[in-house]
KETOR-765783 format. One record per residue: x, y, z of N, C-alpha, C in turn. Coordinates in steps of 0.1 Angstrom, whole numbers, plus 5000, padded with zeros to 4 digits. Example, Ala and Ser with C-alpha at 12.3 -4.5 7.8 and 13.67 -1.06 7.14 Angstrom:
BEGIN
513249435078512349555078513249675078
512849785071513749895071512950005079
This chain:
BEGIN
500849885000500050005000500950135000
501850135009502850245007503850314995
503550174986504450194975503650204964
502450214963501550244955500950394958
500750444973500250564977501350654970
502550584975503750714969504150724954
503450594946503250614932502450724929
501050734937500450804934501150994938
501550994949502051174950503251134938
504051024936505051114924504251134912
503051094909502151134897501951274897
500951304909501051434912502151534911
503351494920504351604921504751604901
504851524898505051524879503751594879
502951634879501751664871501251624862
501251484863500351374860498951394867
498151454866496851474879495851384875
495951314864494451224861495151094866
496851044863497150924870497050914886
497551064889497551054907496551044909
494751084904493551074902493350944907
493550884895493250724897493350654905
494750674910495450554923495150584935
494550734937494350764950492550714954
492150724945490550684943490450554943
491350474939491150354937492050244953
492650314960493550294969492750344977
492550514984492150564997490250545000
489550564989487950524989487650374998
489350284991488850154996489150135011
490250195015490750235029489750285039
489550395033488450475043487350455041
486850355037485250305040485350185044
486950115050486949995058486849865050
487149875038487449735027488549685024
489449755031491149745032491449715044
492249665047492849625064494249625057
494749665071496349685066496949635079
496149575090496749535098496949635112
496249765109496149865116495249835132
495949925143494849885151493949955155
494150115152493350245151493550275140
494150395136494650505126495250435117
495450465098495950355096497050435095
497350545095499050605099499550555109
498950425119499750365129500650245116
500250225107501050125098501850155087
501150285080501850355062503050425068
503650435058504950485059504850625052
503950625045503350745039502250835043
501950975045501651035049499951065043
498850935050497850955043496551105035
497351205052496651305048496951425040
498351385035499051425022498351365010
498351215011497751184999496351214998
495451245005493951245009494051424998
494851555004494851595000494951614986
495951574981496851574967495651464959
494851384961493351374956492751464951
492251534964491351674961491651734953
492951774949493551884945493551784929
494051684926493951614915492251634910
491651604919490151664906490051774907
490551914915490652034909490652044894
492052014894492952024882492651964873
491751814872491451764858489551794860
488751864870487851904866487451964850
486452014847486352164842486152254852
486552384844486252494850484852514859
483652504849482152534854481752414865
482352334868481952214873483252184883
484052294886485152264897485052284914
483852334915483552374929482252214933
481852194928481252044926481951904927
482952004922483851794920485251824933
485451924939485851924948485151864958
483851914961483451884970482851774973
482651674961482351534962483851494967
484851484961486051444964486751494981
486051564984486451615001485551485003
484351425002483051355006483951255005
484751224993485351084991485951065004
486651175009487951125019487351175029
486251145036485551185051486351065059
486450935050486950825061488650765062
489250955056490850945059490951075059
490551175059491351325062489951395070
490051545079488851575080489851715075
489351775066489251885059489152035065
489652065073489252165084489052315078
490152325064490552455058490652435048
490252345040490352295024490752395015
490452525013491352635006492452635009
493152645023494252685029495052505026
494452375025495452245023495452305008
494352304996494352284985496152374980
496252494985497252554985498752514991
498352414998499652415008500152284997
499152224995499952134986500252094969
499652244966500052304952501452304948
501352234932503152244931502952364919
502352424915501852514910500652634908
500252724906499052794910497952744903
497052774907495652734906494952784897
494452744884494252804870492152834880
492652954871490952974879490352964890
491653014904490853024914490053114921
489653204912488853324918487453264911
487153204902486153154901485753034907
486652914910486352854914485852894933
486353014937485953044947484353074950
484053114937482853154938481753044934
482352964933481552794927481252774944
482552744947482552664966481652784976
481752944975480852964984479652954981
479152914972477652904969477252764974
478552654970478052544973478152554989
478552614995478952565012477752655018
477252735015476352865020474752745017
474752665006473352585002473852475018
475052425017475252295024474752345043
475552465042475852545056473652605062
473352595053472252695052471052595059
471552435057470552305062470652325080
469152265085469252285100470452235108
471052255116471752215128471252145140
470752005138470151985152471352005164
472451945161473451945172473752085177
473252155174473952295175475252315177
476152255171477552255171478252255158
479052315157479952385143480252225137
479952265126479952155115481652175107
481452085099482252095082482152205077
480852305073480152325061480452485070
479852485084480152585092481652675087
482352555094483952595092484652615076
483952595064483952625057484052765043
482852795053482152855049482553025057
483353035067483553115075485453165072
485953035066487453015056486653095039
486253045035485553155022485153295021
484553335031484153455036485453535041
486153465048487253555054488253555042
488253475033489253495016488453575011
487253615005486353714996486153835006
485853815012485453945021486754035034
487353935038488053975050486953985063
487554065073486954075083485454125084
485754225076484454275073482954195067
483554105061482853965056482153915069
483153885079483153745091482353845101
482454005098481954035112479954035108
479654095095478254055087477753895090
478653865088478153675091477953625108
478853675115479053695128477453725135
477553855128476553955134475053895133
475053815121473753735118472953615127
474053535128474453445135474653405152
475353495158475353555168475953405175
476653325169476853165171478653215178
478953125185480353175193481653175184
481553055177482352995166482653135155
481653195152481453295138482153385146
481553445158482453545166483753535168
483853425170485353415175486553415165
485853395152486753355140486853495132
485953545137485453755130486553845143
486453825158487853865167488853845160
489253675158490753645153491553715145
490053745134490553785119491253945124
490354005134490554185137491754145141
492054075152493154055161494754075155
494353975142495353935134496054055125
495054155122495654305118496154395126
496854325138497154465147496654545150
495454585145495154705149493754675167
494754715175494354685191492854765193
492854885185491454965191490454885183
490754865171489354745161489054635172
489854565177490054435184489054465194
489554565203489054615217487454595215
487454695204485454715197485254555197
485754515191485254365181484854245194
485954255202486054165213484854205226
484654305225483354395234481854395227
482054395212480754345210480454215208
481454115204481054015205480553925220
481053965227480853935242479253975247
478654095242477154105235476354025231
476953985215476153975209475853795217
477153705221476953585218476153545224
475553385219474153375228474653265244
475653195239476653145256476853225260
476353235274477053365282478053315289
478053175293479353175300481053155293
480853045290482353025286482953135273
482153105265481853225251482153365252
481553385263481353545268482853555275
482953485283484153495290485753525282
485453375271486953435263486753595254
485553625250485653785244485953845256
485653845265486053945275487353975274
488353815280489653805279490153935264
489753835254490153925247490554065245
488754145251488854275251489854355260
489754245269491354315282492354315275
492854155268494154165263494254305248
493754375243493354475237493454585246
493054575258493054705264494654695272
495254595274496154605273497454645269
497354605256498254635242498354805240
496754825247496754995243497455045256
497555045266497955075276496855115284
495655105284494255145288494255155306
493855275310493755305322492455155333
491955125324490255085328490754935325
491754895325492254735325491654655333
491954705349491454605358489854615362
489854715357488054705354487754595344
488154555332488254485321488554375331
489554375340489754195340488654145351
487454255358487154245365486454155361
485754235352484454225345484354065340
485854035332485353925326485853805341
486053825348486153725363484853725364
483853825368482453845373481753755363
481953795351480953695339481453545338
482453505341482753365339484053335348
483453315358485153295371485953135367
487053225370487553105364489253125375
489553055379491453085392492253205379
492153165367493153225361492853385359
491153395358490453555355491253635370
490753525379491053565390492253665397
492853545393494753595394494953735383
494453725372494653795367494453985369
492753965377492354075383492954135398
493054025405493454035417494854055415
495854015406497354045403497554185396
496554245386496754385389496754515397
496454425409496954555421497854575422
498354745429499954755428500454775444
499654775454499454745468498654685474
499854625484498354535497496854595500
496754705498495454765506494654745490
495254775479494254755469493754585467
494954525467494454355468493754305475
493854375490492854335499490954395498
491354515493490254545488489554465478
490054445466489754335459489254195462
490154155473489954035479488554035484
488154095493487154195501486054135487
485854225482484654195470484854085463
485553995461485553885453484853805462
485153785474484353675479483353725480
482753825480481253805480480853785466
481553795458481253715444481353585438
482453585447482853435440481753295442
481853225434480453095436481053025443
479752955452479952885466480252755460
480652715447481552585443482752615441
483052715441484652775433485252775440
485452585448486152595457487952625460
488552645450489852635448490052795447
488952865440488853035444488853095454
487752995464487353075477488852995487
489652925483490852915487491953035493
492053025475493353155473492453285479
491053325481491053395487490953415506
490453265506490753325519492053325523
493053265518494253255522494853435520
495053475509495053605505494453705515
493753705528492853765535493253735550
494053605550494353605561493653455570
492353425564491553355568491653215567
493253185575493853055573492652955577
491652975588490752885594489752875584
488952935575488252935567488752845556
489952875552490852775539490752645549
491452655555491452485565490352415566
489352475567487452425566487452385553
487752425545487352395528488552285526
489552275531490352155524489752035533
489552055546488951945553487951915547
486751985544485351945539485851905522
486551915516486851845503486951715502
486351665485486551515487487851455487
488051305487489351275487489451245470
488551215464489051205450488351355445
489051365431488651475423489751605425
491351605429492351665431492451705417
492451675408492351715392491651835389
490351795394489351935390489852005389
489152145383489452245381489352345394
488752315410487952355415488252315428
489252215427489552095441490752235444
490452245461491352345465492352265472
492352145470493352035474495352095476
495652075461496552085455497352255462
496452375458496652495465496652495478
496252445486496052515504497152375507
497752255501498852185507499752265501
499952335492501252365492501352525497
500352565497500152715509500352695523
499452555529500152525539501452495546
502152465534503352375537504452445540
504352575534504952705531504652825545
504052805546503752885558503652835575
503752705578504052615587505152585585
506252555574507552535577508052675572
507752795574508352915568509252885559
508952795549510052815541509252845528
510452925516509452995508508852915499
507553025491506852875485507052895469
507352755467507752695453507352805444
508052795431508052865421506852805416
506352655415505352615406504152555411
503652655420502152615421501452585416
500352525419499352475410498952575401
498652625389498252705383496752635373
496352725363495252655353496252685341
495152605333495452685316494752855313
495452885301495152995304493453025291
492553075301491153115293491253175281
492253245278492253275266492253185253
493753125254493653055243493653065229
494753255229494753265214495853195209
496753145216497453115205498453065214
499452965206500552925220501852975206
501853055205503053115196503453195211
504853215214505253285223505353395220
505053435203505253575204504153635200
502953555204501753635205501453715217
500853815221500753915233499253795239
499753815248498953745263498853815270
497453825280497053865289498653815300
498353955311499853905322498853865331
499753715336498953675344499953595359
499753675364500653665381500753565386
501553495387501653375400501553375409
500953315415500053265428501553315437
502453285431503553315447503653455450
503853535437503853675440502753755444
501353685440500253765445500253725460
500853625469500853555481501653675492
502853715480503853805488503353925490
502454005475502454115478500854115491
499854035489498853985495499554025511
500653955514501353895531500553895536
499853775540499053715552499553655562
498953715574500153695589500053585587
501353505591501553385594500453325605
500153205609499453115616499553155629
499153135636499253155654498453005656
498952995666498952885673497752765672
496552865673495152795667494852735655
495652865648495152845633496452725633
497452715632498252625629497752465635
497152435646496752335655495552285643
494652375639493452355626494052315613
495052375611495452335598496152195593
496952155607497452065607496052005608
495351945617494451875618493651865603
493251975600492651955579493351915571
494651905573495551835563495751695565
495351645577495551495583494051445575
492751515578491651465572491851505555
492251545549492651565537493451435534
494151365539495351285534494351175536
493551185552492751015551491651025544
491251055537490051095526491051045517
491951135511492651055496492350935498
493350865511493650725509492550625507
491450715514489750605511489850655499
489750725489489150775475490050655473
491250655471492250625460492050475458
492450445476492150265479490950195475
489550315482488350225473488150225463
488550285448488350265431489950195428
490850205436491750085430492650165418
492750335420493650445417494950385421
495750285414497350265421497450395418
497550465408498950545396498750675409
497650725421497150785427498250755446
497950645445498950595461500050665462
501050695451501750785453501350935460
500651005449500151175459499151115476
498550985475498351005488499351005501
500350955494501250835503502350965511
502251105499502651235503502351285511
501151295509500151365522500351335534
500451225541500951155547502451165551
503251155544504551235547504651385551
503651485544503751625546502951645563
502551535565501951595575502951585589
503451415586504851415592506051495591
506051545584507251605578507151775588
505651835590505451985599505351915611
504951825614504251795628505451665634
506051725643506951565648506851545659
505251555661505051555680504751395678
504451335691503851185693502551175689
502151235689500451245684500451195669
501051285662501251315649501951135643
503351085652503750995650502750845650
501650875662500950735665499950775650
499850855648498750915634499050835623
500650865619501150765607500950665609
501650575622501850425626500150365627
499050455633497850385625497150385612
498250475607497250495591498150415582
499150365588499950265578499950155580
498750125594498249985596497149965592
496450055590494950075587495149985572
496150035565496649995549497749915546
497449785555498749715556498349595544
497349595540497149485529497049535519
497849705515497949705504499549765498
500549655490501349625494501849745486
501749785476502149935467502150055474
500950065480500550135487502150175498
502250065504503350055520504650085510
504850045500505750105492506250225489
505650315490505050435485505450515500
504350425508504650505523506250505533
506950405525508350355530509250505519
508650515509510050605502509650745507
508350795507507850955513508450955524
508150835541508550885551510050865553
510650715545512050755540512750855542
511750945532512751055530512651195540
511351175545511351235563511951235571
512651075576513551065584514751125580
């Protein structure tokens, strides 16, 4: 199969396009509708040596080229149909081009063949209400004939997240920060999600107000925390303060905002505040599984803890999120600044523990560690015994009174029949002693 697929791209790369025609229609049709086995166990690029969605394209682009003219936006788009069950076509203008070994005789016409066909295809109901083929299509055509101004008409109709977000990118993408600002503020309007949808235009609109140097920023990062909270909106609002009295002030109003699930929010703030006994309530009342979440104040208040009961300073790499934005992971695209949790900690400085609060914390970190070990041990989480087996250690590790010691010696009897487990607990307190 490999040496017949790559028969077919040397046809093409020769411009032979009716032979590469042939072999790829006659080879990938039979593949991707499952009449071929190749021995594959998923994908069948777990077995070709050749790059199927090279050849998938160089197809398409082969009936371009031996189409006619009046009938080229039709036979493309049967031939995209051909290969649904080896390539998914995301930007078909933008592959058709990438894999050109020459330009495209008539592609301003043929442009106008495909948006008519994709606007009939795009124009059928949506039960799923979720961005299709024909969608994404059709939003790539508009933004070649029209530009932005195209995507923001189609946008505006629509009022669908996808269309918005692809009408932002397009502004975004011309530099020009005050278009963006507008673009990213009305879309955040118009869309009909209010949460997640709404949230990233916000981002946007900040990172715009940004770029401009805009006085009204932390109003901007307020706003989009308020409409869709999220740790990272968070940090982000609460990290442009430029003193303790403003952060605290901040702090101050967030918790009366913040939602009574956002438990990994109402963390960092009460920690931020001072209100070590309130954070210690929330890690004790947490479950023992679900440390992953987005929301589990687990991960945060042990290593806030850890840090402020052994006064030593805290790690560079706290738990953090991804970032809500999400325009782009090119490093040299401009991002929202978004503060780490250690520096907002410092400029924040919350008195250290006093006696009570330390006696509570320790005690909520102990019921935090015997929670994991029921989560972990009752669903049979090995790859997990490790972060419990820590907890456990960390708590040894602040507390080295006899209390604390009979604590381990029964929690390591409690789990003497499970032998990975004792494994686990021999290398953490190991490394305590």
């Amino acid at each position: 199969m490999d040496a017949y697929l790559r028969a077919g791209s040397n046809a093409f790369l020769a411009k032979d396009y009716p032979a590469a025609f042939r072999i790829f229609r006659s080879l990938l049709m039979a593949v991707g509708h499952g009449h071929v086995y190749m021995g594959q166990e998923e994908v069948i690029d777990d077995v070709l040596g050749v790059d199927s969605a090279t050849c998938a394209a160089q197809y398409v682009l082969s009936m371009y080229m031996t189409a006619g003219p009046k009938r080229r936006g039709k036979a493309v788009l049967a031939a995209i149909d051909d290969m649904h069950g080896i390539e998914t076509f995301w930007r078909p203008l933008h592959t058709l081009e990438q894999v050109a070994v020459e330009p495209l005789p008539d592609f301003d016409g043929f442009l106008e063949q495909w948006r008519a066909l994709v606007e009939e295809r795009a124009a059928k109901p949506n039960d799923r209400d979720s961005d299709r083929d024909e969608d994404r299509w059709l939003r790539e055509v508009v933004e070649r004939t029209e530009g932005p101004d195209g995507l923001a008409k189609m946008a505006r109709a629509s009022r669908r997240a996808d269309d918005l977000r692809t009408w932002c990118d397009a502004v975004r993408k011309t530099g020009d920060w005050a278009q963006t600002l507008a673009a990213y503020a009305e879309a955040a309007e118009l869309v009909s999600d209010k949460g997640y949808a709404r949230g990233r235009f916000l981002d946007g609109a900040a990172l715009a107000a940004q770029e401009l140097g805009r006085d009204d920023l932390p109003e901007m990062l307020e706003r989009a925390w308020l409409k869709a909270p999220t740790m990272t909106r968070l940090r982000r609002w609460l990290g442009s303060s430029v003193t303790k009295d403003v952060v605290q002030a901040r702090v101050g109003d967030a918790l009366d905002a913040c939602p009574k699930a956002a438990l990994r929010q109402r963390a960092l703030l009460f920690v931020l505040r001072g209100e070590l006994i309130a954070a210690a309530k929330l890690l004790a009342d947490a479950p023992g599984l679900g440390w992953s979440g987005s929301e589990h104040p687990g991960h945060l208040l042990i290593a806030v803890f850890t840090s402020l009961l052994s006064q030593r300073e805290l790690p560079d790499d706290l738990p953090q999120d991804y970032d809500d934005l999400g325009l782009s992971s090119d490093d040299n695209t401009p991002k929202l600044a978004t503060p780490t949790l250690k520096s907002m900690l410092l400029l924040a400085a919350p008195p250290p523990p006093d006696a009570n609060a330390r006696a509570l914390i320790l005690k909520a970190m102990r019921e935090a560690a015997e929670k994991r070990l029921a989560g972990v041990t009752e669903d049979k989480r090995r790859r997990q015994y490790s972060h419990a087996a820590s907890l456990v250690a960390c708590c040894a590790e602040l507390d080295t009174s006899a209390d604390t010691k009979r604590w381990v010696a029964s929690t390591r009897s409690e789990y003497r029949r499970y032998p990975a487990l004792q494994s686990e607990f021999d290398s953490y307190l190991g490394a305590v002693r």
